[in-house]
C-alpha positions as CSV (number, residue, x, y, z in Angstrom):
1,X,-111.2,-95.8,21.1
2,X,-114.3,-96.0,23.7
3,X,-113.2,-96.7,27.2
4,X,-115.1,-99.1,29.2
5,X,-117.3,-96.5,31.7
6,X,-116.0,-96.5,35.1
7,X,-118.4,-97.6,38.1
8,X,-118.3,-94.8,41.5
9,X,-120.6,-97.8,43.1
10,X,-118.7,-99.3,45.5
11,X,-117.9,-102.7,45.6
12,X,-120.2,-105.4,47.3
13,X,-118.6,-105.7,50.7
14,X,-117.8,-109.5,51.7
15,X,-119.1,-110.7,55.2
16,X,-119.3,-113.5,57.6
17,X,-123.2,-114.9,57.1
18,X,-125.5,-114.2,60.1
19,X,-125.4,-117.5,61.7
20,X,-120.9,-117.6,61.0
21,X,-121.4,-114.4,63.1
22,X,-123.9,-115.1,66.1
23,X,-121.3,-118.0,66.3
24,X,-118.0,-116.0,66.6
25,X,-119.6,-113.6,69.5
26,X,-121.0,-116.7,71.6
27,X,-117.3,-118.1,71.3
28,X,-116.4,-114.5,72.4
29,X,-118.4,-114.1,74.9
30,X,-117.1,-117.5,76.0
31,X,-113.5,-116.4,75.5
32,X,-114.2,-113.0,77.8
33,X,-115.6,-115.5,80.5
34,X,-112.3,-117.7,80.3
35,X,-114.5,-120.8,79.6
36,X,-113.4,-121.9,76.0
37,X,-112.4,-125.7,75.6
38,X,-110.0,-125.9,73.3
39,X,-111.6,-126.5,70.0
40,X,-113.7,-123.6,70.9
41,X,-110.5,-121.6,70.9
42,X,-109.5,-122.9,67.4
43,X,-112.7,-122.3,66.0
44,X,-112.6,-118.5,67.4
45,X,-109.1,-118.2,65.6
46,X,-110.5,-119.6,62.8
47,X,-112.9,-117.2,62.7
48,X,-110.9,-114.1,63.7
49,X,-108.5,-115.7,60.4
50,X,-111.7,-115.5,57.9
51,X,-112.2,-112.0,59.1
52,X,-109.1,-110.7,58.5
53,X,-108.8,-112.6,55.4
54,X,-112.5,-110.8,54.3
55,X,-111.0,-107.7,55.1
56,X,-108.3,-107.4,53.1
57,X,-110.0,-108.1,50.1
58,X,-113.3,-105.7,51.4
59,X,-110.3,-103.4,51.2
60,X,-108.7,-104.5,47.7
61,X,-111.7,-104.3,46.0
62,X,-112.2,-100.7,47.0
63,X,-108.8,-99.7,45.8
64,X,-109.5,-101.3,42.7
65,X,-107.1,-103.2,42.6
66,X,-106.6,-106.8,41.1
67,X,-105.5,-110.0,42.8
């Protein structure tokens, strides 16, 4: 039986969009300066939470493994 080929491309990688990320380093900037209200902070954690969320599965996909 024929086996599906196997792709050595490597996976698209999953990132924040330009604008997600000129965001996240004005709110770091901000952060660094000790001048974030407190939204601001929850957006930045937000943030920093989407990022570690897009990593791990930037790294799941490249393992090849399945959710």
């Amino acid at each position: 039986m024929d086996q599906p080929e196997q792709s050595n491309a490597d996976p698209p990688a999953l990132r924040a969009s330009t604008a997600l990320q000129n965001r996240f380093d004005m709110l770091l900037d901000k952060r660094k300066a000790g001048t974030l209200s407190a939204e601001e902070m929850h957006e930045y954690e937000a943030i920093c939470d989407l990022d570690k969320a897009l990593s791990w599965l930037n790294r799941l996909a490249r393992s090849g493994q399945s959710c």
